[in-house]
OpenMM code with the backbone's topology and positions (N, CA, C; nanometers):
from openmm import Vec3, app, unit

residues = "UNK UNK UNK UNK UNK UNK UNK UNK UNK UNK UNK UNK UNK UNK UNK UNK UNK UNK UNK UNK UNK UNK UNK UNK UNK UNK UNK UNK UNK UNK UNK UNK UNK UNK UNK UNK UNK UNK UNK UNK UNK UNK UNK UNK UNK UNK UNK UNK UNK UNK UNK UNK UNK UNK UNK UNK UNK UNK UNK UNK UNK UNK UNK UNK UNK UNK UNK UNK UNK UNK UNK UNK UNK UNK UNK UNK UNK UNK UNK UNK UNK UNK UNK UNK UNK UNK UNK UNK UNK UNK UNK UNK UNK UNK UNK UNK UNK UNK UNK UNK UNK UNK UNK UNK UNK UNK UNK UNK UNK UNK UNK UNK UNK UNK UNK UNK UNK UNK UNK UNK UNK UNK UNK UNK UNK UNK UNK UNK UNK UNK UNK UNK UNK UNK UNK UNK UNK".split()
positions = [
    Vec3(1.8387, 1.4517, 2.7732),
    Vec3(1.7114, 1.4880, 2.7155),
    Vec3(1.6640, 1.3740, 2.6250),
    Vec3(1.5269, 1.3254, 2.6570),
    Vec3(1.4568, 1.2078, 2.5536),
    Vec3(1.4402, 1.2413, 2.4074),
    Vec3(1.5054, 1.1658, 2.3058),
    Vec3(1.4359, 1.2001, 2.1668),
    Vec3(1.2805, 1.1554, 2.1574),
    Vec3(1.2453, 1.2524, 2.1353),
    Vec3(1.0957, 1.1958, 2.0433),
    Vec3(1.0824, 1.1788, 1.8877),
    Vec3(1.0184, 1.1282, 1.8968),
    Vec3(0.9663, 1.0414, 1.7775),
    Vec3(0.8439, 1.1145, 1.6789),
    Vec3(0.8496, 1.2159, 1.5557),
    Vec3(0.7573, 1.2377, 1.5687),
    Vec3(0.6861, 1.1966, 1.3922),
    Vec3(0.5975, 1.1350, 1.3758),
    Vec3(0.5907, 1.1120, 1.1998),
    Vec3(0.5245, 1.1937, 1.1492),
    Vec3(0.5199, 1.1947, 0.9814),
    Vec3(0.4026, 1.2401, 0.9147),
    Vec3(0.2926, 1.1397, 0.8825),
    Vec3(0.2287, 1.2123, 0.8131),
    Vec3(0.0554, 1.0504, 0.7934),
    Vec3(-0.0111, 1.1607, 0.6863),
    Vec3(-0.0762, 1.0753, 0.6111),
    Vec3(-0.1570, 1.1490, 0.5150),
    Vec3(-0.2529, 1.0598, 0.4209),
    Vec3(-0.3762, 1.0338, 0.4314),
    Vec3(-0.4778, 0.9834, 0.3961),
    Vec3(-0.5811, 1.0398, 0.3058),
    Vec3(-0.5938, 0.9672, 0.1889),
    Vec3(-0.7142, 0.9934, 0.0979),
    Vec3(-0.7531, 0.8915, 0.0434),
    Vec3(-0.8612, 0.8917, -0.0084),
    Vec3(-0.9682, 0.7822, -0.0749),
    Vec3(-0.9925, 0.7912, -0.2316),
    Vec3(-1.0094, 0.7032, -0.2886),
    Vec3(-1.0808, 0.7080, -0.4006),
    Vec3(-1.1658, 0.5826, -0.4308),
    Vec3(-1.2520, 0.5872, -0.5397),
    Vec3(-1.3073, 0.4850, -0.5795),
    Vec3(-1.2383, 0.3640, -0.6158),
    Vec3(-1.2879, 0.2520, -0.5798),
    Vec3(-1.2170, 0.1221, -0.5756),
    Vec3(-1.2553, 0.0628, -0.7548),
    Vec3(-1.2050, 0.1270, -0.8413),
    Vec3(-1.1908, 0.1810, -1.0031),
    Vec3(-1.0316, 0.1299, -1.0583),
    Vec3(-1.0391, 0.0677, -1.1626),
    Vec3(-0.8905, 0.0958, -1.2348),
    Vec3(-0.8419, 0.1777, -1.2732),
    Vec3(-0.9281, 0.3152, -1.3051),
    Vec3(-0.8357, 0.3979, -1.3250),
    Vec3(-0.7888, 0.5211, -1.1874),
    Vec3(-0.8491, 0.4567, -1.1035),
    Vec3(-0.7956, 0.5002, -0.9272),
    Vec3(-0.6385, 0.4515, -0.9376),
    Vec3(-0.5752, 0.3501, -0.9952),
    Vec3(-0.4561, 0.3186, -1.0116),
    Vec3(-0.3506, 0.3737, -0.9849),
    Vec3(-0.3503, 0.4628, -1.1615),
    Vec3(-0.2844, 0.6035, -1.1102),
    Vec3(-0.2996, 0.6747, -1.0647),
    Vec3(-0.4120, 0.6889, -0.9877),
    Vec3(-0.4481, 0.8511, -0.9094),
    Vec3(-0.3584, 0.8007, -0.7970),
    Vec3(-0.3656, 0.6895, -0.7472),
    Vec3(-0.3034, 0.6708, -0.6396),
    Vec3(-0.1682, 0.6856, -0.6177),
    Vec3(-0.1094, 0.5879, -0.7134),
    Vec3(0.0474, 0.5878, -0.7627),
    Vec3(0.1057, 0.7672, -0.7653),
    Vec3(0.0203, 0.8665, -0.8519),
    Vec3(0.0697, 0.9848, -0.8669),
    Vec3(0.0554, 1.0590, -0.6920),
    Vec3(-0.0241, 1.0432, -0.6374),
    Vec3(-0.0713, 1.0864, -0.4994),
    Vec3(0.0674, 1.0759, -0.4080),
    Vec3(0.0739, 0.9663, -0.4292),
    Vec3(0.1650, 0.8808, -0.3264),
    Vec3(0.2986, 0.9265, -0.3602),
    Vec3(0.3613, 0.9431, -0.4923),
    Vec3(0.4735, 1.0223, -0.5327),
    Vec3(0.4867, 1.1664, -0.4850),
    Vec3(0.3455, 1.2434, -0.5230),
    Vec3(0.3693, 1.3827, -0.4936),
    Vec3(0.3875, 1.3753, -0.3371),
    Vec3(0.3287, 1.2688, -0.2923),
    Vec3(0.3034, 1.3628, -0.1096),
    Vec3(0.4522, 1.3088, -0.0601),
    Vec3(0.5023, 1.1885, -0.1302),
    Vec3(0.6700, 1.1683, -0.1116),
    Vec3(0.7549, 1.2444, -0.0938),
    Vec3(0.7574, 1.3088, -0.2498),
    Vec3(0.7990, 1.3932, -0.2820),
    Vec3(0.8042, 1.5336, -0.1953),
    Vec3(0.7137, 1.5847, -0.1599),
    Vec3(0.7073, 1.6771, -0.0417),
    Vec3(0.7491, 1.6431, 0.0620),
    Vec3(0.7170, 1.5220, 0.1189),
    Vec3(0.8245, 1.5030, 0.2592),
    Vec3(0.9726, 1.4792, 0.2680),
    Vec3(1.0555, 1.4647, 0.0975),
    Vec3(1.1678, 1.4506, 0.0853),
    Vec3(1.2301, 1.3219, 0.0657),
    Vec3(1.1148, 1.2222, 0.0447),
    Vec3(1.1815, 1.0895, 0.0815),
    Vec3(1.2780, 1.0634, -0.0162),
    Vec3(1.3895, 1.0049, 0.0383),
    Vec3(1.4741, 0.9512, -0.0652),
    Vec3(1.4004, 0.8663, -0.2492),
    Vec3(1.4686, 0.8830, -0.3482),
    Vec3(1.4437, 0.7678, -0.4752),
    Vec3(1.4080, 0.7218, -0.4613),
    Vec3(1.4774, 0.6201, -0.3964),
    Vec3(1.4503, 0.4586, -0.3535),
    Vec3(1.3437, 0.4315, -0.3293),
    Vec3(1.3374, 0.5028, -0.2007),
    Vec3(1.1839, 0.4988, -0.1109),
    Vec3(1.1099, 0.5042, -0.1877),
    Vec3(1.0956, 0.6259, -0.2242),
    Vec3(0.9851, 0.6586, -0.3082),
    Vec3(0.9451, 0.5649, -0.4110),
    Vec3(0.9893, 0.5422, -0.4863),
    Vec3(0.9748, 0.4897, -0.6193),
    Vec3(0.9329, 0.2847, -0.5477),
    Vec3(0.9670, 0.2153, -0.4656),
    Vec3(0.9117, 0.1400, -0.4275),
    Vec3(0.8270, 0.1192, -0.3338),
    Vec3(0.7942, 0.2187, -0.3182),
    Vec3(0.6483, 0.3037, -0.2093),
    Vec3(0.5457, 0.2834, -0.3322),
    Vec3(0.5685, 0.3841, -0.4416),
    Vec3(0.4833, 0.3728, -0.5072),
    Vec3(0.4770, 0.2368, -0.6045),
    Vec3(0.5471, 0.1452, -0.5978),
    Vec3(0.5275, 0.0208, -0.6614),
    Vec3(0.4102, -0.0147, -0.5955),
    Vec3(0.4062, -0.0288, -0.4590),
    Vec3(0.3787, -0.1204, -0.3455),
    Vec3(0.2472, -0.0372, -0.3408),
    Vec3(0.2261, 0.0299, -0.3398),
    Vec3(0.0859, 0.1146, -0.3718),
    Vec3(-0.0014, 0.0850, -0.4971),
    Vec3(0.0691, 0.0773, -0.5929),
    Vec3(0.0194, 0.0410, -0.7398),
    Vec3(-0.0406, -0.1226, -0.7261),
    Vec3(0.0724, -0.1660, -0.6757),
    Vec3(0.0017, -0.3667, -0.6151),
    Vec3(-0.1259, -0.3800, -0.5627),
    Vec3(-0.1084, -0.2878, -0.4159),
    Vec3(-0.2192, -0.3346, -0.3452),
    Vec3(-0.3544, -0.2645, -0.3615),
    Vec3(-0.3261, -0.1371, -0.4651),
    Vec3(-0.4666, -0.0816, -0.5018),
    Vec3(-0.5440, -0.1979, -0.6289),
    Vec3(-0.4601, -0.2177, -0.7198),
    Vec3(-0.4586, -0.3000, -0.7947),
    Vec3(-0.5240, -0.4365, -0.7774),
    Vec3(-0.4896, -0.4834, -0.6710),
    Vec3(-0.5508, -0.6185, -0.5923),
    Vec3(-0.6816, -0.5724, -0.5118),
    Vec3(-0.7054, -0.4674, -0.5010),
    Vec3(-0.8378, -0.4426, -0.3957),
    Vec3(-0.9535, -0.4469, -0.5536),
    Vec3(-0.8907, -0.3438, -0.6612),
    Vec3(-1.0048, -0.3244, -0.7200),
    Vec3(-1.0385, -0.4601, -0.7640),
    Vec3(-0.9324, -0.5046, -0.8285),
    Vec3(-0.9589, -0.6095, -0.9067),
    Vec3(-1.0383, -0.7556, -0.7877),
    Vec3(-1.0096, -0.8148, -0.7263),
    Vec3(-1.0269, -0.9323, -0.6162),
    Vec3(-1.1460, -0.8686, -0.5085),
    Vec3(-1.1868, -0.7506, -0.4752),
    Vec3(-1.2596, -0.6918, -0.3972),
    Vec3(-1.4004, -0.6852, -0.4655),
    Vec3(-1.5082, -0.6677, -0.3457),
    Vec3(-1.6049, -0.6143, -0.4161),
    Vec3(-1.6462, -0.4778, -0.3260),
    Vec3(-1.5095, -0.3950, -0.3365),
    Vec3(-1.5245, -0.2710, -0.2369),
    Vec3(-1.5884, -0.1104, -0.3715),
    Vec3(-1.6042, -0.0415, -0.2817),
    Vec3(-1.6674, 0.0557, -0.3997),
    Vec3(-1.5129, 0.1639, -0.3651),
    Vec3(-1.4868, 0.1365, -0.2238),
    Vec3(-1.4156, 0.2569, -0.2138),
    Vec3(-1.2371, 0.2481, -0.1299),
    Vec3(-1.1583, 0.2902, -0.1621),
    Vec3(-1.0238, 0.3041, -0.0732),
    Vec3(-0.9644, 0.3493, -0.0414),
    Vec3(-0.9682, 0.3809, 0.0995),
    Vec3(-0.8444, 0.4778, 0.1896),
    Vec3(-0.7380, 0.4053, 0.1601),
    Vec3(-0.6416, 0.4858, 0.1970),
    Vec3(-0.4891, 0.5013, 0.1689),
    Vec3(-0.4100, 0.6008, 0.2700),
    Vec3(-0.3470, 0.4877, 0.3813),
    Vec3(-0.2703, 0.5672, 0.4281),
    Vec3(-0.1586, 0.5821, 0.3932),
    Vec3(-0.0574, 0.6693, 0.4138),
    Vec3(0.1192, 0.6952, 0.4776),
    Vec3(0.1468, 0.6958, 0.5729),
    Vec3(0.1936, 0.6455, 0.6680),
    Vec3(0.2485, 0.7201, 0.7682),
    Vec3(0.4689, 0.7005, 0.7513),
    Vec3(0.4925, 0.7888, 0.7782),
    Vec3(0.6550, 0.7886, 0.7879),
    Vec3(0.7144, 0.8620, 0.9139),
    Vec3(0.8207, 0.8059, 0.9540),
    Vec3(0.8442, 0.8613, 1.0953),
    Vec3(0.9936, 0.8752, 1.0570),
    Vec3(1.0363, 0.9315, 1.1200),
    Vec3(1.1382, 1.0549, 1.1337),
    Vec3(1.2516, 0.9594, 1.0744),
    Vec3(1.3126, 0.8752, 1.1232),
    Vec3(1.4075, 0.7531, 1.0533),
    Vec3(1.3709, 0.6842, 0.8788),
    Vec3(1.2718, 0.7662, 0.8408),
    Vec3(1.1902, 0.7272, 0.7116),
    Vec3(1.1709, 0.5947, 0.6627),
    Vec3(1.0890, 0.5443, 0.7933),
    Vec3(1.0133, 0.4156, 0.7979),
    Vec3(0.9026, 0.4367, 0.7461),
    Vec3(0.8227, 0.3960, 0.6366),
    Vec3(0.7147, 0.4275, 0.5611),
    Vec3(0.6434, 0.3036, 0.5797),
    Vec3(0.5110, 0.3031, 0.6043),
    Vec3(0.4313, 0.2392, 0.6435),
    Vec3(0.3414, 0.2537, 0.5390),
    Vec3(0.2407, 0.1729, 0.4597),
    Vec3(0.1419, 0.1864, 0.3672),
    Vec3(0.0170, 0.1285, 0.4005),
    Vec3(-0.0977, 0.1538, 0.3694),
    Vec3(-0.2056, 0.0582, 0.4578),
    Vec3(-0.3280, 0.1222, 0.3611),
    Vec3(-0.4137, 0.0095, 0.2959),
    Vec3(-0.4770, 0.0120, 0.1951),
    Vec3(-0.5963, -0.0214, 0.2694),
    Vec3(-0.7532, 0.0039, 0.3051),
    Vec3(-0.8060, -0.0348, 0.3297),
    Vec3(-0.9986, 0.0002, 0.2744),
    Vec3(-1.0469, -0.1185, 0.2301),
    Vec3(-1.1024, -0.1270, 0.1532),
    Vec3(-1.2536, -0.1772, 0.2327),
    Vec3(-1.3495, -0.1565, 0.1738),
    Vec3(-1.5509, -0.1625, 0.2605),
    Vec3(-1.5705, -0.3335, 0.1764),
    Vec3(-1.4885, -0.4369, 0.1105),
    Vec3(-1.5309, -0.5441, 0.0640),
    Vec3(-1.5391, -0.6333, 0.1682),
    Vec3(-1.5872, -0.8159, 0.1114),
    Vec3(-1.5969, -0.8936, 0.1785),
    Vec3(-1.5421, -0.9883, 0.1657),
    Vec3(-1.3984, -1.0000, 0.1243),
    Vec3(-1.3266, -1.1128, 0.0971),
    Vec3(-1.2451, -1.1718, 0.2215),
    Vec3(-1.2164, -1.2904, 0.1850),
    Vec3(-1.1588, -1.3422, 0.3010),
    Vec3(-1.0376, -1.3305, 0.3655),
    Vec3(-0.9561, -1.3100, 0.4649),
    Vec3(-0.8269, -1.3417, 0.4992),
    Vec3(-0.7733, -1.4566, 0.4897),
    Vec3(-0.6135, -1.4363, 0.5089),
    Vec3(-0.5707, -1.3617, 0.4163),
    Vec3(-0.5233, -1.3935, 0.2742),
    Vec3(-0.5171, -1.2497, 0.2316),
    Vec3(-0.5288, -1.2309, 0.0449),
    Vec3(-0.4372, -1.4030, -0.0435),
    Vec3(-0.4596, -1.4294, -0.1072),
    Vec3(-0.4784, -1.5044, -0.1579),
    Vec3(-0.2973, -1.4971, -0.2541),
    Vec3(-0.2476, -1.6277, -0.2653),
    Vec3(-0.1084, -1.6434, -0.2742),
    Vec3(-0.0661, -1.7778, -0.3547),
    Vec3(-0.1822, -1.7559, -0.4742),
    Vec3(-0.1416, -1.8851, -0.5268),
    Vec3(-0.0089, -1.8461, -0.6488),
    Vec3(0.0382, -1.9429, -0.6738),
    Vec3(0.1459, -1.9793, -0.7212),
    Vec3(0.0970, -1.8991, -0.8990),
    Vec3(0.2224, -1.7843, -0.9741),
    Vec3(0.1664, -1.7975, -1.1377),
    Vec3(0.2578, -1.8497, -1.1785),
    Vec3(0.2083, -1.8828, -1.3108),
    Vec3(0.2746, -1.9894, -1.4385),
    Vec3(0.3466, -1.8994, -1.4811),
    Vec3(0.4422, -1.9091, -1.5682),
    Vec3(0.5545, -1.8350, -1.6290),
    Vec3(0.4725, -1.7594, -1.7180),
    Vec3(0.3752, -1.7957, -1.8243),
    Vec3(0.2999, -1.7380, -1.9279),
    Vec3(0.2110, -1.6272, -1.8742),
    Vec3(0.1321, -1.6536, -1.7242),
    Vec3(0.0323, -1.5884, -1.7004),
    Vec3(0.1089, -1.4443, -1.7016),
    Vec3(-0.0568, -1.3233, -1.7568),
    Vec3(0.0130, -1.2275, -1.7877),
    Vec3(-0.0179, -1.1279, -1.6300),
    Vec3(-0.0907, -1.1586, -1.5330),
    Vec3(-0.0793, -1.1154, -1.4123),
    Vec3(-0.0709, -1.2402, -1.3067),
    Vec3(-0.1091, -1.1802, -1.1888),
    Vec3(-0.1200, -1.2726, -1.0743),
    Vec3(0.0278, -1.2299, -0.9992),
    Vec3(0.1350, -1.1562, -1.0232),
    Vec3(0.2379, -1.1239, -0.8995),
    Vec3(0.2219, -1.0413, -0.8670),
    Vec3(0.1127, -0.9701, -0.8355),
    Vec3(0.1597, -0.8421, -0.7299),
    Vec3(0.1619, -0.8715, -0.5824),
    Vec3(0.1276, -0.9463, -0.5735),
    Vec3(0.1565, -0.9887, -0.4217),
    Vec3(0.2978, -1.0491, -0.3986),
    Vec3(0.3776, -1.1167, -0.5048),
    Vec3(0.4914, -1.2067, -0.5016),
    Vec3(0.6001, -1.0737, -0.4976),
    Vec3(0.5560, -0.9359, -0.5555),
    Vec3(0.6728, -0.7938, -0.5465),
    Vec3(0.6027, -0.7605, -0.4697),
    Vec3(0.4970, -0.7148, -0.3746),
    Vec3(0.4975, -0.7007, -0.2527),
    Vec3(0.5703, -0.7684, -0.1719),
    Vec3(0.5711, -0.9438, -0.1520),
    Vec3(0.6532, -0.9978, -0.0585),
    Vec3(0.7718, -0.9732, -0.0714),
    Vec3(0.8723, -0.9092, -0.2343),
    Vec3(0.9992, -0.9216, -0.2625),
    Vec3(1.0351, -0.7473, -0.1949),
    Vec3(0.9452, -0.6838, -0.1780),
    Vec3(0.9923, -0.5357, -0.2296),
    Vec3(0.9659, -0.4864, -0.0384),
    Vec3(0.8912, -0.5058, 0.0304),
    Vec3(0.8588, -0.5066, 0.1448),
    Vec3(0.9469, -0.5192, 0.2243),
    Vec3(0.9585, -0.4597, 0.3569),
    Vec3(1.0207, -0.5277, 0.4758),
    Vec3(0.9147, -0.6206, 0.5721),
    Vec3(0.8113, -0.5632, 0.5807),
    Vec3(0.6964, -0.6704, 0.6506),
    Vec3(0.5648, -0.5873, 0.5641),
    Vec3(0.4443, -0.7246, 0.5610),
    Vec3(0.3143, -0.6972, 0.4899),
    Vec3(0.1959, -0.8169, 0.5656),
    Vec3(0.1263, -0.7371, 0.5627),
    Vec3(-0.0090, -0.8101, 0.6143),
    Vec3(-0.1097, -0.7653, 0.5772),
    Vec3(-0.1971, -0.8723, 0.6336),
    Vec3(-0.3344, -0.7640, 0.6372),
    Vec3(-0.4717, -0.8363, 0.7683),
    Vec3(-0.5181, -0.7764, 0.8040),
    Vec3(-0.6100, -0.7691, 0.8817),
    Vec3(-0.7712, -0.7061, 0.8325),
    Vec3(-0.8562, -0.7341, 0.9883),
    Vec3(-0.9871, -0.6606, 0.9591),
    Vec3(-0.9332, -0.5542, 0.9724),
    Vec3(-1.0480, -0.4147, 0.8896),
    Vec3(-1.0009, -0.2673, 0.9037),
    Vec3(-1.0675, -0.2352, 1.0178),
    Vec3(-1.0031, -0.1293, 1.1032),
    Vec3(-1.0685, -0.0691, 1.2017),
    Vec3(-1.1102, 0.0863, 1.1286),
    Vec3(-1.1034, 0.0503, 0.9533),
    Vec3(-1.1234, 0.2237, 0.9422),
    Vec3(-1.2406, 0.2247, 0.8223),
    Vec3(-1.2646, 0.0829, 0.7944),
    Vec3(-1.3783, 0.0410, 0.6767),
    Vec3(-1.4288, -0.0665, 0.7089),
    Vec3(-1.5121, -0.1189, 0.6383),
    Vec3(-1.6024, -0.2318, 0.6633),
    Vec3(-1.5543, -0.3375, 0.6366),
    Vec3(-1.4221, -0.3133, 0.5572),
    Vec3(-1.3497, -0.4601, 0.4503),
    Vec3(-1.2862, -0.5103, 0.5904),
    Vec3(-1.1142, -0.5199, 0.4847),
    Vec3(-0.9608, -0.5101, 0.5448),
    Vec3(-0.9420, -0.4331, 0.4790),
    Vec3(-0.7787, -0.4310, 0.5561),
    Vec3(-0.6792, -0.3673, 0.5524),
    Vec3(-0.5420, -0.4409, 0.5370),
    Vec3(-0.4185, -0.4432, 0.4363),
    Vec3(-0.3419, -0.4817, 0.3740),
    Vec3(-0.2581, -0.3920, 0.3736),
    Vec3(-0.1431, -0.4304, 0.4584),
    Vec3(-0.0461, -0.2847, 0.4913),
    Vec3(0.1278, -0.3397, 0.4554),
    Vec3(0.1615, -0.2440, 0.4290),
    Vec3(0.3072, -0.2598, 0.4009),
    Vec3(0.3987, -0.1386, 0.4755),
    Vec3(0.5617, -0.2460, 0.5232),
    Vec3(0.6451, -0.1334, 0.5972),
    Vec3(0.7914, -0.1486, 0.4643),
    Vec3(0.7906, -0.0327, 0.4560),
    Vec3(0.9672, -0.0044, 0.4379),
    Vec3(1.0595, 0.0655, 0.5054),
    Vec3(1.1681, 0.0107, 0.5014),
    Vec3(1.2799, 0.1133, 0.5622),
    Vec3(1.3553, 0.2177, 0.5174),
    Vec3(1.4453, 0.2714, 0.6288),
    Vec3(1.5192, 0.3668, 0.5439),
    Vec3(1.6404, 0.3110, 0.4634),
    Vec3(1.6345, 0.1942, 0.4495),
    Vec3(1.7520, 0.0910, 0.3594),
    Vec3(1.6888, 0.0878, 0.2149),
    Vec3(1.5578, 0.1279, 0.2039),
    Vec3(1.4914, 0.0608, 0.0230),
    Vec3(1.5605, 0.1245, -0.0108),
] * unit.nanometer
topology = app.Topology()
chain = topology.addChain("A")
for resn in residues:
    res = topology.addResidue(resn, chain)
    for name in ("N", "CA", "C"):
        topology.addAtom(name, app.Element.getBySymbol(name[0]), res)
């Protein structure tokens, strides 16, 4: 008999706002949290969520951002941020100074990630900037 494969997914939006931040971060915990995901997961799910909302509001000139999940049965979590702005591909990776008091969220995305990209959105007018984890975080 074939195993199938089957995931969860769960999508909402908010305004592309700083204080969307935490709405997101808390979102992304609770709906974790309900599917059971391990600590780990979780808690660098929601890092990786906090980054890339963080980088849309701030670097974007989007008003608004979906937010997917998707996780599949092996609790491969997939994240995918996608935003109505017009900035260029891809997101931008310059080097910070020891002093500067931001500029890494992309450098703990690349550390915290198993793979990250981003592309045009097929679900907004912007991109889309997606992240995978495994069931190893």
């Amino acid at each position: 008999m074939a195993a199938t494969t089957r995931h969860r997914e769960y999508w909402f939006g908010l305004p592309a706002l700083r204080t969307s931040v935490k709405a997101a971060r808390d979102i992304v915990r609770d709906r974790l949290c309900a599917w059971h995901v391990p600590g780990d997961l979780c808690c660098d799910a929601v890092l990786l969520v906090s980054e890339l909302i963080t980088n849309v509001v701030i670097h974007t000139h989007s008003g608004h951002v979906l937010c997917g999940l998707t996780l599949s049965d092996d609790e491969h979590l997939r994240i995918e941020l996608h935003d109505d702005g017009h900035t260029p591909l891809p997101p931008s990776q310059r080097q910070t100074g020891p002093y500067e008091e931001s500029g890494r969220g992309l450098f703990l995305v690349r550390q915290i990630a198993d793979r990250w990209g981003s592309a045009h959105s097929t679900r907004a007018q912007g991109n889309v900037v997606w992240a995978e984890l495994g069931a190893h975080a």
